[in-house]
N, C-alpha and C positions, 0 to 999 in steps of 0.2 A: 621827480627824483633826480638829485646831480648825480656828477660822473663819479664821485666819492661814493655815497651810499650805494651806489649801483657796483662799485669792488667789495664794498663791504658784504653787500647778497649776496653775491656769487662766490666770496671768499665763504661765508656760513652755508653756503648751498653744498659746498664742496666737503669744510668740516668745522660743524656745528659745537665741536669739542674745543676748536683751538684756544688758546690765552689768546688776552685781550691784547697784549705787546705783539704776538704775531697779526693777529689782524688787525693791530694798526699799521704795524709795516707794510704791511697787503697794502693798507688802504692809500699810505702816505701822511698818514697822524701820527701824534702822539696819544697813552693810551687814554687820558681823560677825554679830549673830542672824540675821540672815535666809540668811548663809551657812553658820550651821551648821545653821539649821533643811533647808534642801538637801541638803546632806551627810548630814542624818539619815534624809531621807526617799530617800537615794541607797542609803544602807547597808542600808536595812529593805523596800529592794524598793520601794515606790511610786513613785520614777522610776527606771523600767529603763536610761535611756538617752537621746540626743539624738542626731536627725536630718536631713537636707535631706528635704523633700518635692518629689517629682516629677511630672511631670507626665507619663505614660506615653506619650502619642502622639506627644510631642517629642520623643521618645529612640528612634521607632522600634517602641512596642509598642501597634498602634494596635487590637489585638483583645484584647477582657477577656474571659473565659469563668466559668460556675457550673459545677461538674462535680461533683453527688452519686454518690457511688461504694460500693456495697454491696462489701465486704471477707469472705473466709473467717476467721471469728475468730480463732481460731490462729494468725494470720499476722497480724495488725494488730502489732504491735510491728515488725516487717520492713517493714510498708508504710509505716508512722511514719519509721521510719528511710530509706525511698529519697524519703519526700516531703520529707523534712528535707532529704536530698541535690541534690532534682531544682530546677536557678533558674529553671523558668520557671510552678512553682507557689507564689504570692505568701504564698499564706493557705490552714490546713488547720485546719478545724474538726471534732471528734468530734463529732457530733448522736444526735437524738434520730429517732424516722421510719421512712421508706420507707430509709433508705440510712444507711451508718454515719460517712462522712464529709461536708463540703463543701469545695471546695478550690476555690480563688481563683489562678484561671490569667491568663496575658499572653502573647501572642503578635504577630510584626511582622506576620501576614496571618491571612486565612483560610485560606489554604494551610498555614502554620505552625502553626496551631493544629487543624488538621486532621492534621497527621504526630506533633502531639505527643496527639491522643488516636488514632489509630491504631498507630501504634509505641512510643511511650512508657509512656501510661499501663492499657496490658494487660498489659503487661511487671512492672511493678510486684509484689510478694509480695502474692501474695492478692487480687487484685483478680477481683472473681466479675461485676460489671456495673458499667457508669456511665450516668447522662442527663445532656447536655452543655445548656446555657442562655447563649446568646452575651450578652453587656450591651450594645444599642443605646447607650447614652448613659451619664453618670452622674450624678446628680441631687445626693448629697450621697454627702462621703465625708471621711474622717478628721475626723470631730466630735470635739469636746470632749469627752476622759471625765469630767472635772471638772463637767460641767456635765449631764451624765445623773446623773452623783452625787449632784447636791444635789437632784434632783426629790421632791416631796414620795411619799410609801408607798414609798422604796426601802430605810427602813429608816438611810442613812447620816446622817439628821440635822444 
């Protein structure tokens, strides 16, 4: 990725809403390169997509949970597929470790998130153990990937 499309991601990292005439000026285009440079980075997978960002505890989901969850291997494609299913797990990461996933939960209480790891996620295919990690607070979150990108030893130059 040149130094161009690399302002253009971090210009839509920052806001996803803007006109096309502002981020070209960001970029240093005019608005037709810069809107096919978009289009191309739409089609090739580097941007997935455009979002609202929310804010979870205004909507009612004022409890975040870490929940590493050891899987019978055999069964991890079924458990991929009910976490894909299940809306009140945010984010599911395969890792490396003690445990084979990490999965990024929300819930409106602690009550609520207490029936969704006692009744829900036992239920799950394959599920052999979990340790559940409540998030007091949160510090930082939805960072710039653009901007872990360009850090220098990552290789992306």
């Amino acid at each position: 990725m040149d130094a161009v499309n690399k302002r253009i991601v971090a210009a839509l990292e920052a806001d996803g809403r803007m006109s096309f005439a502002e981020l070209a000026g960001r970029a240093g285009l005019s608005k037709t390169p810069c809107w096919n440079r978009v289009r191309d980075m739409e089609e090739t997978g580097v941007i997935t997509g455009y979002k609202a960002l929310v804010d979870p505890a205004r909507i009612g989901l004022g409890v975040q949970a870490f929940v590493h969850v050891t899987v019978d291997f055999g069964k991890s494609a079924d458990f991929e597929r009910g976490v894909l299913a299940h809306p009140s797990i945010l984010a599911c990461h395969a890792t490396t470790g003690d445990a084979d996933y990490l999965l990024h939960v929300a819930a409106q209480s602690i009550g609520a998130l207490d029936t969704l790891l006692r009744r829900d996620l036992p239920h799950l295919p394959g599920v052999q153990r979990f340790a559940t990690s409540v998030a007091m607070r949160a510090i930082k979150t939805d960072a710039p990937l653009s901007a872990a990108a360009g850090q220098p030893g990552d290789g992306a130059g």
